[in-house]
Steps between C-alpha positions, in 0.01 A plus 500: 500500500500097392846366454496362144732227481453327120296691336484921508093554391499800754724639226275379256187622643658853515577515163178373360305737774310229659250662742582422853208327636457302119873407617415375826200285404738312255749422785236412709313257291890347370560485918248266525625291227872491606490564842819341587677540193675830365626413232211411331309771678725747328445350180137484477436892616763583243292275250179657591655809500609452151192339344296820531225260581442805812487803276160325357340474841644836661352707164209336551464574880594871413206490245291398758569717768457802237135394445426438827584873560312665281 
């Protein structure tokens, strides 16, 4: 498990059930943004964590996996 230093979105993620892989394509794309900076790596998955902004996209994917099946 990460060491969270500033700012607990594992916590966050837990609560709001965030789907593992949805959660580690968020740190992934932040990682490239702030890859020497935790801080403000911390932040922004907590931020995109907490916009919902993924729920659209996940839904979406789940939609289209459900059709595809059929």
């Amino acid at each position: 498990m990460k060491k969270i230093e500033y700012f607990d979105y594992l916590k966050v993620a837990e609560e709001m059930k965030v789907p593992d892989d949805v959660l580690k394509k968020i740190e992934k794309e932040v990682k490239e943004e702030f890859p020497e900076d935790k801080m403000m790596y911390e932040l922004h998955v907590l931020r995109a964590l907490n916009s919902k902004y993924w729920q659209k996209e996940y839904k979406r994917n789940i939609r289209l996996k459900t059709v595809s099946n059929r």
